[in-house]
Phi, psi and omega in degrees: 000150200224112177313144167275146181287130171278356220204070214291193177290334220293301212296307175299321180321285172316302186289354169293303178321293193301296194349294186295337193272354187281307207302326211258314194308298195299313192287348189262339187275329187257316187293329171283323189279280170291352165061019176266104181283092176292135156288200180271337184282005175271349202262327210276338186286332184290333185287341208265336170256008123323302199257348150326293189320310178280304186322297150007261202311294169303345156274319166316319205300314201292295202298349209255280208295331186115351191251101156303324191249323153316354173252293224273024175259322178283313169307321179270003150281316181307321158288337200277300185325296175305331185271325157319332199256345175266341165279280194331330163263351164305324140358253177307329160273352150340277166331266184337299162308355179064018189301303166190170206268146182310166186268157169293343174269009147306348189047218166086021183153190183151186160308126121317124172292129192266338183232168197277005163296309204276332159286344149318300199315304170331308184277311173303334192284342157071176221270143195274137171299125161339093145298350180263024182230134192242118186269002182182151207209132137241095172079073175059341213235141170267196196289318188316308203301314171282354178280330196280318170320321193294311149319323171324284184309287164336323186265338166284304187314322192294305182316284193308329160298314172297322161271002174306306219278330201296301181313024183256159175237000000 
């Protein structure tokens, strides 16, 4: 007996998309909107749906056109991506949980400036966000928290198109 593909390309493809495209749209709505100024591992979580986004769109094209394993190879990159951006955000909320400490380019603190040279510099250079301080919470959990599901989701989606497509014959 031979399973149905749970997942056709054409179909991951697209939820690859909306997916990566709602997820970059909820991140620019709390930083434009909601004024929660991201750090750099918050800005560094974003890159893995930059490029979903273009991938996407070219796996949709390939699976539309019919060459099902060129998409369903652009999917299995899209996942690899995803699973990068969910240890990436496993990461980071670690960091938040105090699991272990942030990269130095976390900001979130220094040196007190001792003179009045050095505090201008400070204040134009202006202050870097903490990563380890989670600035918004839902149900425990914060935006890194909600990156790694999302990623998850995403990377089971991706996948599962993809191997729906590679198995075609």
């Amino acid at each position: 007996m031979i399973a149905k593909p749970l997942l056709s390309p054409l179909a991951a493809a697209a939820l690859t998309f909306l997916g990566s495209l709602a997820t970059i749209a909820g991140a620019w709505w709390f930083e434009l909107i909601e004024r929660l100024e991201p750090c750099p591992l918050c800005l560094e979580q974003r890159w893995p749906f930059y490029l979903a986004i273009p991938l996407a769109l070219l796996a949709l094209g390939l699976a539309r056109a019919g060459r099902a394993k060129p998409a369903g190879a652009v999917l299995g990159v899209i996942s690899l991506l995803m699973l990068y951006g969910a240890g990436l955000g496993a990461y980071h909320a670690g960091i938040e949980w105090g699991l272990w400490p942030g990269p130095a380019s976390c900001g979130g603190g220094g040196a007190i400036p001792t003179d009045a040279g050095s505090l201008l510099e400070s204040l134009s250079a202006g202050r870097v966000p903490s990563c380890a301080e989670a600035p918004w919470r839902l149900f425990g959990l914060s935006l890194a928290g909600y990156n790694v599901l999302i990623s998850l989701g995403l990377a089971l989606v991706a996948a599962a198109g993809g191997r729906t497509a590679l198995m075609r014959r």
